[in-house]
C-alpha positions in Angstrom: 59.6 83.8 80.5 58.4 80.3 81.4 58.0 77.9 79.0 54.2 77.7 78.9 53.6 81.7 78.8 56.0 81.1 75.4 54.2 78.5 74.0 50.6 80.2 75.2 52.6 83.8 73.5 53.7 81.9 69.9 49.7 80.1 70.0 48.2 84.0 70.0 50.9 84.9 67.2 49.5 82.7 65.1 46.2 82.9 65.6 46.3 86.7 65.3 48.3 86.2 61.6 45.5 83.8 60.7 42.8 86.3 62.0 40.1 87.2 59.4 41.8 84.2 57.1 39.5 81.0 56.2 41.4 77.8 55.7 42.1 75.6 51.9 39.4 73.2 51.8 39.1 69.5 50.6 42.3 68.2 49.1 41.5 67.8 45.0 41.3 65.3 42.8 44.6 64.6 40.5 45.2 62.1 39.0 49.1 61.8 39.4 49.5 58.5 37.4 49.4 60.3 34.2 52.8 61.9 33.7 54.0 64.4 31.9 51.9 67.0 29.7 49.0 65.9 26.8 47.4 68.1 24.4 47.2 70.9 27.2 49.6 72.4 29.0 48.0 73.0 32.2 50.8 75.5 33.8 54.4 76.2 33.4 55.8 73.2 33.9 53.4 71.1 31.8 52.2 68.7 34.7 50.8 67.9 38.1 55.0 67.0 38.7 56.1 70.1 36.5 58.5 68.1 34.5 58.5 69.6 31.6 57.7 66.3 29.8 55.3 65.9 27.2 53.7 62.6 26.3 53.3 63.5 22.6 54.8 62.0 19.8 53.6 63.4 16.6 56.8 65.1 16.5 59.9 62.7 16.1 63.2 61.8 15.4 62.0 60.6 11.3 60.2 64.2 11.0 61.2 66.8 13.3 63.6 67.9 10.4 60.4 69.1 8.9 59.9 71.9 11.6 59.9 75.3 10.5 57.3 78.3 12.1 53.5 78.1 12.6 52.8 81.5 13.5 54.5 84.3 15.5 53.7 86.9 17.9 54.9 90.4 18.8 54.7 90.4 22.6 55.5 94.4 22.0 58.9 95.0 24.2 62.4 94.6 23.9 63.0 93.6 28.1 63.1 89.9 29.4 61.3 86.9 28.4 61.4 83.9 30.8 57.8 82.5 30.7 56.6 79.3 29.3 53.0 79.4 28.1 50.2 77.5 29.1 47.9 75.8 26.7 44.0 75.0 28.2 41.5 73.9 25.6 42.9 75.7 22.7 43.6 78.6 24.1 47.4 79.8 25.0 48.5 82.1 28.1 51.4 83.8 29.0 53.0 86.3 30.2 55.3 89.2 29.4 57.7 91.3 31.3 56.0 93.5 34.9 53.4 91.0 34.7 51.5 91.3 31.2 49.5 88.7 30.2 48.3 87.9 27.0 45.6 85.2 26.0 46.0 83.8 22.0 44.5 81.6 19.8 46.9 78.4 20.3 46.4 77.3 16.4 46.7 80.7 14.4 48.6 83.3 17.2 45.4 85.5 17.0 45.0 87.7 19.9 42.2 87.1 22.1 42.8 90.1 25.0 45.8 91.5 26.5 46.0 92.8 30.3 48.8 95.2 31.3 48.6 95.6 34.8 49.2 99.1 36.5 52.7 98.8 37.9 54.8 101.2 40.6 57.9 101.7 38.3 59.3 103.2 42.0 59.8 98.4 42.1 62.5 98.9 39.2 64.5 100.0 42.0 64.0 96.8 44.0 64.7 94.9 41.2 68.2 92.7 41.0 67.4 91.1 38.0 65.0 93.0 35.1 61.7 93.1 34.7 61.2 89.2 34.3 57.8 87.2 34.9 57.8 83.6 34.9 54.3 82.7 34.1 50.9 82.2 35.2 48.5 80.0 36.4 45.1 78.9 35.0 42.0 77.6 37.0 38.8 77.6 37.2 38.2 80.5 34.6 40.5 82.3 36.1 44.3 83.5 35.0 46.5 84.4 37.6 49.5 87.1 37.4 51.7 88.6 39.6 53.0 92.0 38.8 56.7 93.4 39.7 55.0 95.7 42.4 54.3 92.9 43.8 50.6 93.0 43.2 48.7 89.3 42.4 45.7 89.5 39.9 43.0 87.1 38.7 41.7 88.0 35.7 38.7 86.4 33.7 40.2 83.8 31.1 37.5 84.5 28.8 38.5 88.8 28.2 41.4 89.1 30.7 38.9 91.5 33.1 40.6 91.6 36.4 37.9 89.6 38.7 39.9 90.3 41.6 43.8 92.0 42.9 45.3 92.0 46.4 48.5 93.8 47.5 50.8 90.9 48.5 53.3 93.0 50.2 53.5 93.3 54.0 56.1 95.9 54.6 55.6 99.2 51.5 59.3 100.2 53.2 60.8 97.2 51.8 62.5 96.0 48.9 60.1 93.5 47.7 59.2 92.5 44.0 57.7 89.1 42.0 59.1 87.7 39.2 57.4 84.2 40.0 54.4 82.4 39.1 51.7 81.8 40.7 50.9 78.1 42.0 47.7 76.7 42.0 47.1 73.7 45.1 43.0 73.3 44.9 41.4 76.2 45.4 44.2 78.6 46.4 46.9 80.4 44.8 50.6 81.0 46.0 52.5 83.2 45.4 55.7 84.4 47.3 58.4 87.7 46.2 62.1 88.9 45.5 64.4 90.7 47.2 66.4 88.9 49.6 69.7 90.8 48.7 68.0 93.9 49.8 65.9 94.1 53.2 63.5 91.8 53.1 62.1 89.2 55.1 60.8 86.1 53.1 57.8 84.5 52.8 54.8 83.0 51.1 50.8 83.2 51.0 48.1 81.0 50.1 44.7 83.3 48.5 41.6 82.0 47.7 41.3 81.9 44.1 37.3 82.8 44.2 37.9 85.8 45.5 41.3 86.8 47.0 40.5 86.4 50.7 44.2 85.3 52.3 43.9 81.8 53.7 47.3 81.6 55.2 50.6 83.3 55.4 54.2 81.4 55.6 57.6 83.2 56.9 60.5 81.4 55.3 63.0 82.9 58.2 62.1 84.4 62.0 61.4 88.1 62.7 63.6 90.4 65.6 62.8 88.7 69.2 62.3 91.6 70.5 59.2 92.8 68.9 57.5 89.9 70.3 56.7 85.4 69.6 57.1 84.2 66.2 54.3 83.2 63.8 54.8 79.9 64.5 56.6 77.1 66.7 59.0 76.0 63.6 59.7 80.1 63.5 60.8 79.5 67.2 63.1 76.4 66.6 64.6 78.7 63.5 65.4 81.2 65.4 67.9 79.1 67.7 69.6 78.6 64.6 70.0 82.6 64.3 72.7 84.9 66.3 71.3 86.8 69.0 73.3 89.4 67.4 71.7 89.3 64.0 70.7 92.3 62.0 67.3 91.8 61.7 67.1 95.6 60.7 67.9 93.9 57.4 65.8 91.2 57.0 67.2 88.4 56.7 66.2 87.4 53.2 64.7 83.8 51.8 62.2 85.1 50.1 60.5 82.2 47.9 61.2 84.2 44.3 60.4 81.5 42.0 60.1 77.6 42.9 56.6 76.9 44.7 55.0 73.4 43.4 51.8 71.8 44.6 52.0 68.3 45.7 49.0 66.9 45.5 50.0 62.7 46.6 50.8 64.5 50.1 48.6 67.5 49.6 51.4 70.0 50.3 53.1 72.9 48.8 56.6 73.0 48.7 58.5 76.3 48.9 62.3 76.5 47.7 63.0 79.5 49.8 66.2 82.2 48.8 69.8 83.4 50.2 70.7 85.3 53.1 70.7 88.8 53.5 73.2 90.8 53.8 75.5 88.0 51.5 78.3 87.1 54.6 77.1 85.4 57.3 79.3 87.5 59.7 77.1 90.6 58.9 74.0 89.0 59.0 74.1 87.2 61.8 77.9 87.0 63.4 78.6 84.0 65.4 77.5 81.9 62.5 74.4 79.3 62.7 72.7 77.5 60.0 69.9 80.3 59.6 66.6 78.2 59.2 64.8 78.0 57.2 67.3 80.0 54.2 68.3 78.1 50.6 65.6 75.2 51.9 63.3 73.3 50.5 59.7 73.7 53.1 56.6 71.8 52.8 54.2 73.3 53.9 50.4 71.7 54.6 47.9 73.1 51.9 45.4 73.9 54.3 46.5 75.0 57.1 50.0 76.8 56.0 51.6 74.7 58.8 55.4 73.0 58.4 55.7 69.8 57.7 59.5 69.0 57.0 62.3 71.5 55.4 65.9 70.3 54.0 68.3 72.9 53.9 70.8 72.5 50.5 73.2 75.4 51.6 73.3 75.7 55.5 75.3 78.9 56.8 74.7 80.4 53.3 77.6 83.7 52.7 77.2 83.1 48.5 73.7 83.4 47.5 73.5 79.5 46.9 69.3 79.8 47.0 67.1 76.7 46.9 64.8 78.9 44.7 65.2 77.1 41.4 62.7 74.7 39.5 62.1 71.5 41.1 60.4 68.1 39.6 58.1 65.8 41.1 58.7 62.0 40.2 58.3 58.5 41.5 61.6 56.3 41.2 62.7 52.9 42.0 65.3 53.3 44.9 66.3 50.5 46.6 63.9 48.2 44.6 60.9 50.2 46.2 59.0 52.8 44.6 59.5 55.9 46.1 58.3 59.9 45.7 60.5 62.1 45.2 61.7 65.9 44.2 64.4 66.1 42.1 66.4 69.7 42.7 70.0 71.3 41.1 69.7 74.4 43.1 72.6 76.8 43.2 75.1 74.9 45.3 76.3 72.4 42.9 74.9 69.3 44.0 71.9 67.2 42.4 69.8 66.2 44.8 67.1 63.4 45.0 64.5 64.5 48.2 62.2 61.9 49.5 58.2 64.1 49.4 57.1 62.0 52.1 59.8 63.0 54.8 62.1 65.5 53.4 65.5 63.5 53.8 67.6 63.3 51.6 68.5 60.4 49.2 71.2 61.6 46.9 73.5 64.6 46.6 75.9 64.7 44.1 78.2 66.8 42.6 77.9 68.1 39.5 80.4 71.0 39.7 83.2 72.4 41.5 82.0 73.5 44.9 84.5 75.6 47.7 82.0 76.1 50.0 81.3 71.8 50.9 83.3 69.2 49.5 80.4 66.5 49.9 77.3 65.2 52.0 76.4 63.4 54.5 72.9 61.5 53.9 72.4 60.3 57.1 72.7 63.5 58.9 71.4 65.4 55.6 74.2 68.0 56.8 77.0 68.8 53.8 81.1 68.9 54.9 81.1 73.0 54.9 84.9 73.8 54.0 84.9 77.6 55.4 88.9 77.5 54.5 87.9 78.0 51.1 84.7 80.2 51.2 85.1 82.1 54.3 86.3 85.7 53.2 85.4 87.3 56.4 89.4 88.4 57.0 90.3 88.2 53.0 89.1 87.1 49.9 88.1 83.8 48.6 87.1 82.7 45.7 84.3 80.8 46.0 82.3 77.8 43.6 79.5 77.7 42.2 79.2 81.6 41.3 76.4 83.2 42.9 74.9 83.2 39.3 74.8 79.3 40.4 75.3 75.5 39.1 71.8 75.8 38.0 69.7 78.7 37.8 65.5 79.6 37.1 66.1 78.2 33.4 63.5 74.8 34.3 65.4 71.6 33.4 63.1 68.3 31.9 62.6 65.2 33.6 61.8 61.8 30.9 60.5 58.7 33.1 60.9 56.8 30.3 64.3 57.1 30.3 65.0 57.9 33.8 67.0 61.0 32.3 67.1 65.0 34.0 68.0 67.0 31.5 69.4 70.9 32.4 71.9 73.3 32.0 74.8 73.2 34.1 77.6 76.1 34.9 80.5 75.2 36.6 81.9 78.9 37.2 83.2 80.5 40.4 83.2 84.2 41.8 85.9 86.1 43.8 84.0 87.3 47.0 85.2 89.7 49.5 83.8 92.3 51.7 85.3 95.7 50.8 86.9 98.5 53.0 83.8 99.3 55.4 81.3 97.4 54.9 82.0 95.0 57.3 78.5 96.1 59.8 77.1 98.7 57.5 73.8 100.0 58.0 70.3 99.2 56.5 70.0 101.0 52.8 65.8 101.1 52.3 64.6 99.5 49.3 68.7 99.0 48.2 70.8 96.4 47.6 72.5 95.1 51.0 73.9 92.8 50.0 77.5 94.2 51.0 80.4 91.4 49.0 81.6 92.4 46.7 81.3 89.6 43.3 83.7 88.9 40.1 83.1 86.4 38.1 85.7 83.9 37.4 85.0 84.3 33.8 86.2 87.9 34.1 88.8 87.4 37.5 92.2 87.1 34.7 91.4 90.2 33.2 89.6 92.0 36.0 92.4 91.3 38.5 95.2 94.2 37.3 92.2 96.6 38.2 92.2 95.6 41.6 94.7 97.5 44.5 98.1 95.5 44.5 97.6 93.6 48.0 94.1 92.1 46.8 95.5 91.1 43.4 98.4 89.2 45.5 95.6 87.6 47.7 93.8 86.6 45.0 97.0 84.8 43.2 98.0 82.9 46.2 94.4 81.3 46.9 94.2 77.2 45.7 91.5 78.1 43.1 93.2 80.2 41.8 95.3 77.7 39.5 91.8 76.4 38.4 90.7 79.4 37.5 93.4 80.1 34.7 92.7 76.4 33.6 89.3 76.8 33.4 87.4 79.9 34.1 84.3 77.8 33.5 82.3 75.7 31.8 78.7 75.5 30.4 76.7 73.0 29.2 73.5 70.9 28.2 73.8 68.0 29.8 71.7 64.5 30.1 71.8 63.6 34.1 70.4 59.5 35.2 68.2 61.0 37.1 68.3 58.2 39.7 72.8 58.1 40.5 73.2 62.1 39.1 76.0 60.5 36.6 76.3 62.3 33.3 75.2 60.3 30.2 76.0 62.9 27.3 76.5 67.0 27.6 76.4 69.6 24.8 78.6 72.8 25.2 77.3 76.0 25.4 78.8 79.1 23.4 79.2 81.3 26.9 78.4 80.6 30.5 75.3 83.2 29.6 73.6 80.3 27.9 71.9 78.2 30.2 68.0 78.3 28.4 65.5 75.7 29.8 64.4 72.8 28.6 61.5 70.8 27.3 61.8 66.8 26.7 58.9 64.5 25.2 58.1 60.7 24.7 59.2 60.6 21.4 62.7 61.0 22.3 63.5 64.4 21.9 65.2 67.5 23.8 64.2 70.9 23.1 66.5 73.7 23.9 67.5 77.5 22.8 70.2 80.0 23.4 71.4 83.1 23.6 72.8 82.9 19.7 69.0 82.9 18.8 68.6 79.0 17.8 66.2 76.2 18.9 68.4 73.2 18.8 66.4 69.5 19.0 68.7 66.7 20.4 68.1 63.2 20.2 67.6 62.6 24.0 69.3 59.3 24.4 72.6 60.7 22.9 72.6 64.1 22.6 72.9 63.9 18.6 71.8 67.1 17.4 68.9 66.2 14.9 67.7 70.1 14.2 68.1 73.7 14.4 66.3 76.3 14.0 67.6 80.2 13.5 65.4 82.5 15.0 67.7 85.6 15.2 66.4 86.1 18.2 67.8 85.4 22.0 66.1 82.4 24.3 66.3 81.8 27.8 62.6 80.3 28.5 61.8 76.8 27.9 60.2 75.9 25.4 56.6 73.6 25.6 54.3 71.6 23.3 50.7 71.1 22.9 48.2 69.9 20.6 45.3 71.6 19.1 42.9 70.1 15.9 45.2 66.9 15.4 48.3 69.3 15.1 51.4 69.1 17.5 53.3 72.6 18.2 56.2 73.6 19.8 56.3 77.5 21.2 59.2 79.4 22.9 59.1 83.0 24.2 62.4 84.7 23.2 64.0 88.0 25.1 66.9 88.4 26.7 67.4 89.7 30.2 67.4 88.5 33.7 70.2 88.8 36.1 73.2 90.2 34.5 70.9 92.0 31.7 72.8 94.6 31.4 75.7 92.8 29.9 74.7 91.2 26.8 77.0 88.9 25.3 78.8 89.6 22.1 77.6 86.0 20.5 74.0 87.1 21.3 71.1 87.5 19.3 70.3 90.2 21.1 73.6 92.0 20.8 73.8 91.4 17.0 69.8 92.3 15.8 68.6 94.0 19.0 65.7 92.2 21.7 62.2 92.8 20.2 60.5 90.3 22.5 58.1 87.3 20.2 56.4 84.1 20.8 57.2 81.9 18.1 54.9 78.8 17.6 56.5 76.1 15.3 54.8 72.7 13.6 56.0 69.8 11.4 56.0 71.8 7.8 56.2 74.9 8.9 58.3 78.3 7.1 61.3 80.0 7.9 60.8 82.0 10.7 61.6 85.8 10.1 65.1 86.8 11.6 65.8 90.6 12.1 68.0 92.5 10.6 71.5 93.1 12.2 71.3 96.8 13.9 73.4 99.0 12.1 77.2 99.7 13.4 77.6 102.6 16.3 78.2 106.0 15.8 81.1 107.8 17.9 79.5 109.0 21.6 77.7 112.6 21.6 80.3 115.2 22.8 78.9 115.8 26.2 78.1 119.8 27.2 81.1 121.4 29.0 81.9 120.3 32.5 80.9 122.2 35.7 82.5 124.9 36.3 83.0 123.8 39.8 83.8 120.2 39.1 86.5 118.7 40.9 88.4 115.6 40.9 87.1 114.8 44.0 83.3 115.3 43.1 83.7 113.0 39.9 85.2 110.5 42.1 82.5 111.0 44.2 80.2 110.8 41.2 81.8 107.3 40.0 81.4 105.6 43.3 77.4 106.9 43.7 76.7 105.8 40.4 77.9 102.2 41.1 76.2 101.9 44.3 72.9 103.1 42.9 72.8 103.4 39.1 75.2 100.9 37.6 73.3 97.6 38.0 71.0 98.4 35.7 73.4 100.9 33.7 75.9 98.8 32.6 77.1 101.8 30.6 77.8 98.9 27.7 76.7 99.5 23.8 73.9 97.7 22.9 72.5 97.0 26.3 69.2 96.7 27.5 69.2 100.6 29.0 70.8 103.4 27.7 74.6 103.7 28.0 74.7 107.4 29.8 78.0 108.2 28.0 75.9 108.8 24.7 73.4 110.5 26.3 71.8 113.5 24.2 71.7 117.2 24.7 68.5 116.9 25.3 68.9 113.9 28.4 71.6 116.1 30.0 69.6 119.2 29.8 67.0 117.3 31.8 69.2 114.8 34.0 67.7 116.4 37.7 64.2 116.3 36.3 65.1 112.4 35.7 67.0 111.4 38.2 65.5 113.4 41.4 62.1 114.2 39.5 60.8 111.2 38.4 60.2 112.6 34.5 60.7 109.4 33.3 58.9 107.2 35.5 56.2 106.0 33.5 59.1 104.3 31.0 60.8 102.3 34.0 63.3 104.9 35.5 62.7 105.8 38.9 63.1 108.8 41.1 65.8 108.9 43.6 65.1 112.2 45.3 65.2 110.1 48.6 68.4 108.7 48.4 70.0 111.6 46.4 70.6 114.7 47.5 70.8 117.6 44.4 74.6 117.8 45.0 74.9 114.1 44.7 72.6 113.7 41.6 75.1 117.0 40.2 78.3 114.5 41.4 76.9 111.8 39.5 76.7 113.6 36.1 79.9 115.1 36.3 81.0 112.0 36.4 79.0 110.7 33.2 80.4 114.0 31.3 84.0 113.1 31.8 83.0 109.5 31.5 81.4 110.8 28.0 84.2 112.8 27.0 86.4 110.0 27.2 84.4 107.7 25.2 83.7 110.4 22.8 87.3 110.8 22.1 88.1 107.3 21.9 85.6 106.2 19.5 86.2 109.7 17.3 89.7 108.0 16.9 88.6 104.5 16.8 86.1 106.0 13.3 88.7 107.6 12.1 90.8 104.7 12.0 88.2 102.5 10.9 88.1 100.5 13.8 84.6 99.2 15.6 83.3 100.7 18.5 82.0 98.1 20.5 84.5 97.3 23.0 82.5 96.4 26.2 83.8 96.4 29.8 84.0 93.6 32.2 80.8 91.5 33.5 81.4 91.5 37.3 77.1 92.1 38.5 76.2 89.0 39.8 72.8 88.7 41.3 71.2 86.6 39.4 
């Protein structure tokens, strides 16, 4: 084909995907000299820069030991909680797990309406990590949601009546979710998906918030050649970065699953966009490349949809190192010269400073150990990949940062005052490998493909005797190895110069688990929970620890602060979840008193806030009902390894998590376990049907293997009573998709 047909064939693409779509119109008026947040909190990050900064200073050093609760409210579920509110003329929104929303009175917590949107629990099984929703977005009268189904809705602010829903999804086959927020640039809304680990094909879209009409579609990564041009001419130069053997059957991944923020200096929207999919590179696309536009930051023209520059943080991604996570606008002095800027801890390990104007990068440093690149070259804005330690293609490696990541969706705080990024940091590895064949598997619809197997190098010293003999010798004669029996990892608070990425002061964590976001204001102070169930206030120019505040209850969100009447409050949405979820830490709230999901408002003078009761100790496992008469070794081993292909990320099979442990199920649940499991009988309470995936012999594999399983446990913990011993042992925390 010449060159000119190609050109004239990728023109007709696009103008067929922008057929019947009607452009963003003038570019609005913001007034980005005012930083950080006021008496409103206009969306989840505070700002126009989503800093997480708040200008106000009624609360301080001198009083904020004075804090105590202003009101609390019961958000009525006990999944994840990972939004932070938004506060518009007195008026507080928010939303819950799937995509609830709920609208409050910002000074006394009374409800004003609550919206529950209609959700396909059939998405729970395209879920990696819960049920989590990180916000929405306020404008024009209008609140904005988007649903796990992967559904977006503007609802009136005034009684939460949906004005409008569209179907984001392109491809109903595919694994797609949201867990994001919406972003508002003028008169659209953004919003992109999840599910790059599965078989999905990343991207983003632009709606008119009037009325829902698309305006213009973005895909983060190229589509199969063979079915014809790509959208666009950037989707052409990506795709020379792309194997010709590359399983496009798959996907590919980079979906945009949570950072999308609204320049409006340059009147752009930039995308962090996700990992690869399948995980290796070797699968996905074998002969390598650096698969544009995966773990990138894209801007994209609010108008039009059209590229404007990318920067790639993890080129040649095998380790689900996304560029997904929460970035920050700013304007800093580099080089004597004002200059705007992103600042962005993605995944990878590195701190990065990202000129807005032109995409290149200005800084990179290292703020953990990293395997997979031992540095960066500005002036190419390429890292130095170091495949000898991250390449397990032929063996395993074990590979830093863990695909949990350096820095996660937990927003960090940026103070211009004091030039200070404050976030959590994790410096923790994971063994990676690709297990006995599934080195070119095919495409599982709607399932995980992600086809590595993960440990986490918290859990690699014990985990590592349950591994076949020549793995565990592999392991033991890797380099990291030695620094993983120094230090498995390390997690922390910690105060980053925002301009070098040098450390001024760090507060540890109680367990790599904790990594909650932040919140920073003008009076000097740092906001931050955990998983233990306490707001903690640090001084932010040393990290002094000036309050806390038992809540009893788990936190991951950030917390945010607004004014109403004269009065400064601080709220924080509690709950814990999220990738991992069903693992709960022993030091967690939400081990300890269980995970009913609250808001909790506080102000200078206010109570105690109410802290649950601890749950009562367990009771020995159920015996289970007799065995099949027919069960075999082989079909319980057949059992174990369907269950942890299809059941056990969210079945953690652990006491006290999130969903049931289905070694104490009832009489009752095993009586009905087809009727679940094939039938959908419990579908409307979150547990899908698997009838097209499971065949009646498998389904009858998989609970003989629960039965022994519960046999076992019953036993053990029969003993364990008798000897007056606790029960809660838990197993080993090796999921990783966070």
């Amino acid at each position: 084909m010449s060159g000119g047909m190609r050109r004239l064939l990728i023109a007709a693409a696009a103008a067929l995907a922008l057929a019947g779509c009607s452009k963003g119109t003038d570019k609005p008026d913001i007034d980005t000299s005012v930083y950080g947040a006021g008496d409103d909190w206009d969306n989840p990050g505070g700002d126009w820069a989503e800093s997480h900064f708040s200008r106000l200073t009624d609360i301080n050093a001198q009083n904020v030991g004075t804090l105590g609760l202003a009101w609390e409210y019961d958000l009525g579920t006990q999944r994840v909680q990972e939004a932070t509110p938004v506060v518009i003329d007195g008026v507080m929104y928010t939303s819950g797990n799937l995509g609830r929303v709920y609208a409050l009175n910002a000074a006394t917590g009374a409800q004003l309406w609550t919206f529950e949107p209609d959700v396909d629990m059939q998405a729970n099984r395209a879920a990696c990590c819960d049920q989590g929703n990180r916000g929405v977005a306020v404008h024009d009268g209008k609140v904005f949601v988007g649903a796990l189904d992967g559904w977006l809705y503007a609802l009136d602010a005034k009684t939460g009546a949906v004005a409008w829903k569209v179907d984001t999804i392109t491809d109903r086959t595919r694994g797609y979710t949201i867990t994001g927020a919406p972003e508002v640039a003028g008169d659209l809304v953004i919003i992109g998906n999840a599910g790059a680990e599965y078989d999905t094909r990343g991207y983003v879209t632009a709606y008119h918030a009037g009325d829902g009409k698309q305006a213009w579609r973005f895909f983060t990564i190229p589509h199969d050649p063979a079915k014809g041009p790509q959208e666009s001419p950037e989707l052409e130069a990506a795709l020379k970065t792309w194997s010709k053997d590359t399983r496009w059957d798959i996907g590919g991944g980079g979906t945009a699953w949570d950072a999308i923020t609204y320049d409006p200096v340059f009147d752009q929207v930039i995308v962090g966009t996700g990992n690869g999919g399948p995980y290796p590179i070797s699968t996905r696309s074998p002969g390598g490349g650096d698969n544009l536009y995966l773990n990138s930051l894209v801007a994209l023209d609010r108008k039009s949809g059209e590229m404007k520059w990318y920067f790639q943080e993890t080129p040649q991604d095998s380790w689900d190192l996304t560029a997904t996570q929460p970035m920050i606008l700013a304007d800093m002095d580099i080089g004597g010269k004002q200059r705007p800027v992103i600042l962005h801890a993605p995944k990878n390990g590195f701190y990065f400073v990202v000129d807005r104007e032109s995409g290149k990068p200005l800084l990179a440093e290292q703020m953990v150990r990293t395997s997979w690149a031992d540095g960066w070259d500005l002036s190419t804005g390429k890292p130095h990949l170091t495949p000898e330690y991250s390449d397990y293609t032929n063996g395993p490696k074990i590979v830093f940062p863990a695909s949990s990541g350096a820095r996660n969706w937990h927003p960090a705080a940026y103070d211009p005052t004091r030039n200070l990024y404050f976030a959590s940091f994790v410096d923790m590895g994971n063994l990676m490998f690709i297990p006995p064949g599934q080195q070119n598997p095919p495409r599982k619809e709607k399932a995980l493909n992600a086809d590595a197997a993960l440990i986490f190098t918290s859990d690699l010293q014990p985990a590592l005797a349950t591994l076949p003999p020549p793995l565990q010798q592999a392991v033991k004669a890797l380099p990291q190895w030695q620094q993983v029996k120094e230090m498995p990892f390390s997690s922390q608070l910690r105060a980053v110069d925002a301009r070098t990425g040098k450390v001024k002061w760090t507060v540890e964590h109680d367990g790599w688990q904790d990594r909650a976001g932040v919140l920073a204001t003008a009076s000097g102070l740092v906001f931050h929970g955990d998983l233990a169930g306490r707001l903690r206030v640090f001084d932010a120019d040393t990290g002094k620890l000036l309050k806390t505040v038992e809540t009893g209850s788990s936190i991951l969100a950030a917390p945010m602060t607004y004014r109403v009447d004269g009065v400064q409050y601080v709220a924080v949405q509690t709950g814990w979840g999220g990738g991992g979820w069903g693992f709960v830490p022993g030091y967690a709230a939400a081990y300890a008193k269980g995970n009913a999901n609250r808001l909790l408002v506080f102000k200078l003078g206010g109570g105690a806030v109410p802290v649950p009761d601890d749950l009562p100790p367990l009771e020995p496992a159920p015996a289970p009902p007799a065995q099949f008469p027919d069960a075999t070794p082989q079909m319980i081993a057949t059992g174990s390894a369907l269950f942890t292909e299809n059941c056990s990320l969210c079945h953690s099979n652990q006491p006290r998590a999130p969903l049931p442990d289905l070694r104490r199920m009832s009489e009752g649940t095993h009586a009905a376990f087809d009727r679940i499991v094939l039938e959908g009988l419990f579908l409307p309470n979150g547990m899908p049907r698997w009838d097209d995936i499971l065949s009646p012999d498998q389904a009858k594999a998989i609970h003989a293997f629960l039965i022994a399983e519960q046999e076992k446990l019953h036993e053990r913990e029969v003993a364990l009573k008798r000897q007056g011993k606790p029960l809660d042992s838990r197993s080993l925390t090796i999921l990783s998709n966070f």
